[in-house]
C-alpha positions in Angstrom: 14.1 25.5 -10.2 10.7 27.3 -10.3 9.4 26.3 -6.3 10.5 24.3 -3.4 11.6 20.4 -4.7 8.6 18.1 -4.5 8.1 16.0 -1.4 8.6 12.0 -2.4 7.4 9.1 -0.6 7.4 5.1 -1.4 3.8 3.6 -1.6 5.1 -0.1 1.1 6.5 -3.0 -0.7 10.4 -2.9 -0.9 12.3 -5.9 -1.8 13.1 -8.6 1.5 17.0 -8.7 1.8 17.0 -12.5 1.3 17.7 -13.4 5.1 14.3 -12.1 5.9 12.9 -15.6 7.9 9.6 -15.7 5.8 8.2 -16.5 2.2 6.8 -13.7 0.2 3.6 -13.9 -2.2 6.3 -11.6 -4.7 8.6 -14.0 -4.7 6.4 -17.3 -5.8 7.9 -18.9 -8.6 6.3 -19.2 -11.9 3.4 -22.2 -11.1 3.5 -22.6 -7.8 0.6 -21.3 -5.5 0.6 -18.2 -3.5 -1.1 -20.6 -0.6 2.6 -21.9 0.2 3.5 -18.2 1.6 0.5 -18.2 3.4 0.5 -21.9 4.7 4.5 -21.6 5.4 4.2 -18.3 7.5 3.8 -19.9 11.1 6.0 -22.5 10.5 8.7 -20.2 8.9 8.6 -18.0 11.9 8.8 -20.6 14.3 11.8 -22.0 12.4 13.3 -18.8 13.1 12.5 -18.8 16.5 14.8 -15.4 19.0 16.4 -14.8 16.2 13.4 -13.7 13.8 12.4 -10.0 15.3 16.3 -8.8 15.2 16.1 -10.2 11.2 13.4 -7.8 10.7 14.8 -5.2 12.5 17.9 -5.3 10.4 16.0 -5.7 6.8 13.8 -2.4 8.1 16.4 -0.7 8.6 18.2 -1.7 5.3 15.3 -0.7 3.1 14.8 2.2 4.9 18.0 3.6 4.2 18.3 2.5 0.8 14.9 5.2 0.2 17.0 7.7 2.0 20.0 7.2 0.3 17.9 7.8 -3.0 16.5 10.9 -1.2 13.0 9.6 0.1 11.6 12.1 2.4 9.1 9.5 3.9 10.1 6.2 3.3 7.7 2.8 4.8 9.4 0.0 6.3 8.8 -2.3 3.1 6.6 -4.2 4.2 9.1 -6.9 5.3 7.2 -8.5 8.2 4.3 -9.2 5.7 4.2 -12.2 3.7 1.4 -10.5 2.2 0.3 -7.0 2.6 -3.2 -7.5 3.8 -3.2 -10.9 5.3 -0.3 -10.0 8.4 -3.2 -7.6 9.5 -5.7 -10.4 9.6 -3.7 -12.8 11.3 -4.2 -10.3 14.4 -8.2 -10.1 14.1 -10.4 -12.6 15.0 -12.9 -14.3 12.4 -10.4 -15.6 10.0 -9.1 -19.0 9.2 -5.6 -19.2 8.2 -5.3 -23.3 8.5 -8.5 -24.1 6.4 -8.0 -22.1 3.1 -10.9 -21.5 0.6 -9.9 -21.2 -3.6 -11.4 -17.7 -5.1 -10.8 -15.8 -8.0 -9.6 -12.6 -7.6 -9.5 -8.9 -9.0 -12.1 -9.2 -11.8 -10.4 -12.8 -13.2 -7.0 -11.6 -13.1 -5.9 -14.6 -11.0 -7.1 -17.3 -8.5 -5.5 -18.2 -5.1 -6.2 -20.3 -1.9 -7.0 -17.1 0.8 -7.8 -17.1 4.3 -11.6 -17.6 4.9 -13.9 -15.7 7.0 -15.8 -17.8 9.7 -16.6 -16.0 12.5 -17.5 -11.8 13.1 -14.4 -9.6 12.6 -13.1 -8.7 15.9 -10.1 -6.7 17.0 -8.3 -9.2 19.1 -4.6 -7.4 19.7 -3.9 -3.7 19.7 0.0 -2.9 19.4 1.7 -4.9 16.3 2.0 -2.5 14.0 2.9 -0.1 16.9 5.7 -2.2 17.5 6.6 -2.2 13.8 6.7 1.3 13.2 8.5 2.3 16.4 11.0 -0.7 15.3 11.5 1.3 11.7 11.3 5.2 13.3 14.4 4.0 15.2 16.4 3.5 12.3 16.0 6.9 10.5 15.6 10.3 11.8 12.6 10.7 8.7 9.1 10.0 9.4 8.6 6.5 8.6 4.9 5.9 7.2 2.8 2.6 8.0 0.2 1.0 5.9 -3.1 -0.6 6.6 -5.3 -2.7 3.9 -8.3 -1.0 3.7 -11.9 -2.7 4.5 -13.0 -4.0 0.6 -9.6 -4.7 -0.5 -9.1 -7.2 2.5 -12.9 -8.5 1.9 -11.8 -8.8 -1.6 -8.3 -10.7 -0.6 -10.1 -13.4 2.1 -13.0 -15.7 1.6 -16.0 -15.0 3.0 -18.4 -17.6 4.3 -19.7 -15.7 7.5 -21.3 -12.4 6.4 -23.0 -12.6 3.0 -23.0 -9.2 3.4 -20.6 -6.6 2.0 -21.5 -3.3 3.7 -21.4 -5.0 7.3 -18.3 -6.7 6.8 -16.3 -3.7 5.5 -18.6 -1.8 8.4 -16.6 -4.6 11.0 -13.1 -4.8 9.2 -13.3 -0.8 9.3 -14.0 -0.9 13.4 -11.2 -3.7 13.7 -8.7 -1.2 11.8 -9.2 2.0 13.2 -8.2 0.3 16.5 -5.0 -0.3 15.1 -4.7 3.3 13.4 -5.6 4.9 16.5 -2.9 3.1 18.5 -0.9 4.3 16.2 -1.6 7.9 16.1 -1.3 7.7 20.0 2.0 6.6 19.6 3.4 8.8 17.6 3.2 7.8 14.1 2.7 10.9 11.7 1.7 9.1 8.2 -0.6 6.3 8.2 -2.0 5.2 4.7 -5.0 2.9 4.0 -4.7 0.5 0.7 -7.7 0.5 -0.7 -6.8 -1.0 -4.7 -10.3 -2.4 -4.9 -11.7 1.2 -5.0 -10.5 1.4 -9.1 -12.2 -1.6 -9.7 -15.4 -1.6 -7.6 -16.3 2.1 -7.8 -20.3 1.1 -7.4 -19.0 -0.5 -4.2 -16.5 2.0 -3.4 -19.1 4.9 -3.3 -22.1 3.0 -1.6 -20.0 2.0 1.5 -16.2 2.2 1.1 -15.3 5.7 1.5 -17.7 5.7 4.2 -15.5 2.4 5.5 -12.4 4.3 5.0 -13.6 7.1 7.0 -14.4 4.9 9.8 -10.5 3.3 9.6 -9.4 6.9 10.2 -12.3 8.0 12.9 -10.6 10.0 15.8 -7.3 10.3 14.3 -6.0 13.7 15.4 -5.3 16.5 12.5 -1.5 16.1 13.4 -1.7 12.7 11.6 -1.3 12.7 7.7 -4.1 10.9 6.9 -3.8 8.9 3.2 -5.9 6.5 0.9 -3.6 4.6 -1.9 -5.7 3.5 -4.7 -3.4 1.4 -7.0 -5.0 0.2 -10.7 -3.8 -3.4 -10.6 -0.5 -5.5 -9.9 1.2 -7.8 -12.6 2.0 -11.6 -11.6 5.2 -11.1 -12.5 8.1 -8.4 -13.5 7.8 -7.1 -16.9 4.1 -8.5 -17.5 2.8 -6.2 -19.9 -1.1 -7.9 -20.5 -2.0 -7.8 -16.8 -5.3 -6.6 -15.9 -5.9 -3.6 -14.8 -8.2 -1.2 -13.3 -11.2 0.6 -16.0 -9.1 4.2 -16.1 -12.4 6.0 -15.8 -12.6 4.6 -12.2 -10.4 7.5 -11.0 -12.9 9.8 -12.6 -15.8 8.8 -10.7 -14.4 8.1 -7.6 -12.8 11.9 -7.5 -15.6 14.0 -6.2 -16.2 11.5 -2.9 -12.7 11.5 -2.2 -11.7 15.3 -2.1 -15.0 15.3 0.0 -13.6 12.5 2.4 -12.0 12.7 5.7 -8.4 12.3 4.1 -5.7 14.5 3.6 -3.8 12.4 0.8 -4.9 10.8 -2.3 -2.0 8.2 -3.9 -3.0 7.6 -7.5 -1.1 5.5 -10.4 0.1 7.6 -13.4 3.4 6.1 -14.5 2.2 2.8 -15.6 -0.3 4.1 -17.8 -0.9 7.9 -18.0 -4.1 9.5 -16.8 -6.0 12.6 -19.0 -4.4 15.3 -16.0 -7.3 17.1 -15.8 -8.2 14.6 -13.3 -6.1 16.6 -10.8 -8.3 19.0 -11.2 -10.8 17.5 -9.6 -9.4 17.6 -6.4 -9.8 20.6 -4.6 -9.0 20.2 -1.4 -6.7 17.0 -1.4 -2.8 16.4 -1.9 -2.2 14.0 -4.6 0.7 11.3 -4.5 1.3 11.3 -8.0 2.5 8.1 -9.0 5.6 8.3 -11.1 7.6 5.0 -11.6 6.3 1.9 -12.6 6.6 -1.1 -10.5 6.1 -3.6 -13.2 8.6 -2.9 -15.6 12.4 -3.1 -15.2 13.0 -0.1 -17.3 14.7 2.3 -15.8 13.0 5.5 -16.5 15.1 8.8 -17.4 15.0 11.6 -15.1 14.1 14.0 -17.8 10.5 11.8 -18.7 10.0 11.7 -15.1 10.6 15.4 -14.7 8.3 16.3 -17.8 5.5 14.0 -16.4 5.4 16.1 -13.2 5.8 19.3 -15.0 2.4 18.6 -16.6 1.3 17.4 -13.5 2.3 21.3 -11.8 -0.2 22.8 -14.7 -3.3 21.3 -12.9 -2.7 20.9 -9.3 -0.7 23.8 -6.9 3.1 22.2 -6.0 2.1 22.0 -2.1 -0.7 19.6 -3.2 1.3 17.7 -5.3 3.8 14.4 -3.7 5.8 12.0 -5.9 6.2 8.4 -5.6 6.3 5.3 -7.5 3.0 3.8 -8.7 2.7 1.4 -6.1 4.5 -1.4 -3.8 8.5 -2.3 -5.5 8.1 -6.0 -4.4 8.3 -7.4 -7.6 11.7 -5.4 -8.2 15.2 -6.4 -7.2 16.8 -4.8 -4.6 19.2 -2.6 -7.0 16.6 -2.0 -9.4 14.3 -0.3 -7.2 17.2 1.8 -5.5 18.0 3.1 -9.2 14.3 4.1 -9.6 13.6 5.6 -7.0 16.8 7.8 -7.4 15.3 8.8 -10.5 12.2 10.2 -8.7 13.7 11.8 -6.3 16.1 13.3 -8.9 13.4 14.8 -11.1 11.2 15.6 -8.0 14.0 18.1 -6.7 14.4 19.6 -10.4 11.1 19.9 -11.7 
């Protein structure tokens, strides 16, 4: 070993233990709309009933230990509250309609879905949830247990908008609505907070005009003791082993590379595993740690430690080893439970050898 093993963290998504008392847009079978999830939530929870919070409390803290068991230093909670990763943050803002759905097509074409529709301004109307969330996981695990927040374009993106007609102020609003929620969770303890922002790879124009300011904004008054990160993921398959699924122009991390070394953020999540970037993109960043992304989430491959370990050692020759994290590409929803334990004991392997 030629330095101190390489710190490793998990991007969200884990897979729900199967008791977990709501639907999951992951787990939609082949056909069938994502709008069931979304339309089934309430109902699914009130099904549940008393019983529903202790159900999530016991799938957090099986996920959790299943990333410390592979040797995760910073595991999430898997996103197992979430029937979707950005909508369960705008169920707790006002200005959306959950009941009334609108049909859009989504991420350049790739697919079409029935999403929440903006009706009204974006408003903060509870502070707390995700407090509650992360103080729920941080009890099962003495490791720091990182949440994650949709960024402003990628929920704009992910909701229907028949309010604004106006990008910049909407993400400007969205931004406000979420930095309440980071601060609360900076007040409360919570060390690693990461803003999804997978629209940045494929609205760079966008991205630089007003996101990165938006992003900013999500993480305004956050103290320096709070690891702040941006995860900027190049596209999601519909289903496990898709291998035409759309994805992100690779040039996108290019342009996007000077504004955010510049930006208030301390981490920088990129893909690599699913489809290798020219590495002198590391050297862009000058300032910034890069989460290096290392397994792919859409293939059931298992990869070797020794490919894993090489990727990273080329990785080392552009970017000094405090700057550099390892994780898998993006969210493991799409895996099954054992897969993703398998690959993300890969990771960890080949982070503490490389």
């Amino acid at each position: 070993m030629t330095g101190k093993p390489l710190t490793t963290t998990t991007i969200g998504a884990y897979p729900k233990p199967g008791y977990v008392p709501i639907g999951d847009w992951f787990n939609i079978e082949e056909g069938m709309s994502t709008a069931n999830a979304t339309r089934a939530y309430e109902k699914d929870l009130e099904q549940a009933g008393d019983a529903a919070e202790a159900l999530f409390v016991r799938a957090a803290g099986e996920v959790i230990a299943d990333q410390v068991e592979a040797g995760i230093d910073i595991p999430t909670d898997g996103e197992v509250r979430r029937e979707n990763y950005i909508h369960y943050h705008c169920r707790h803002l006002d200005g959306f309609d959950f009941h009334d759905l609108t049909n859009r097509v989504l991420r350049d074409g790739a697919y079409e879905a029935e999403l929440p529709t903006i009706r009204d301004r974006i408003a903060v109307r509870e502070t707390g949830f995700l407090v509650h969330d992360w103080q729920a996981a941080q009890a099962a695990t003495d490791r720091p247990v990182k949440v994650t927040v949709p960024g402003p374009i990628t929920i704009a993106d992910t909701c229907a908008d028949v309010f604004y007609d106006d990008p910049k102020a909407l993400t400007r609003d969205l931004a406000d609505a979420l930095n309440a929620e980071v601060r609360a969770l900076a007040e409360a303890g919570c060390r690693h907070i990461q803003v999804d922002e997978p629209l940045f790879a494929r609205k760079v124009e966008d991205a630089l005009a007003f996101g990165v300011e938006g992003l900013e904004r999500c993480f305004d008054g956050v103290p320096d003791t709070v690891t702040r990160i941006v995860h900027i993921c190049c596209g999601y398959p519909n289903y496990l082993d898709q291998t035409d699924y759309h994805k992100a122009d690779p040039s996108g991390y290019f342009r996007l590379a000077d504004a955010l070394d510049a930006a208030q953020v301390d981490q920088i999540s990129l893909e690599d595993a699913h489809r290798h970037n020219d590495l002198s993109l590391l050297e862009r960043f000058v300032r910034s740690t890069i989460i290096f992304g290392s397994i792919a989430i859409a293939s059931s491959k298992v990869e070797t430690v020794d490919a894993v370990r090489g990727r990273l050692a080329g990785a080392l020759d552009h970017i000094d080893r405090d700057r550099l994290v390892a994780a898998p590409d993006c969210g493991l929803g799409h895996l099954s439970r054992d897969l993703a334990r398998r690959k993300l004991a890969v990771l960890c392997e080949a982070a503490r050898s490389v």
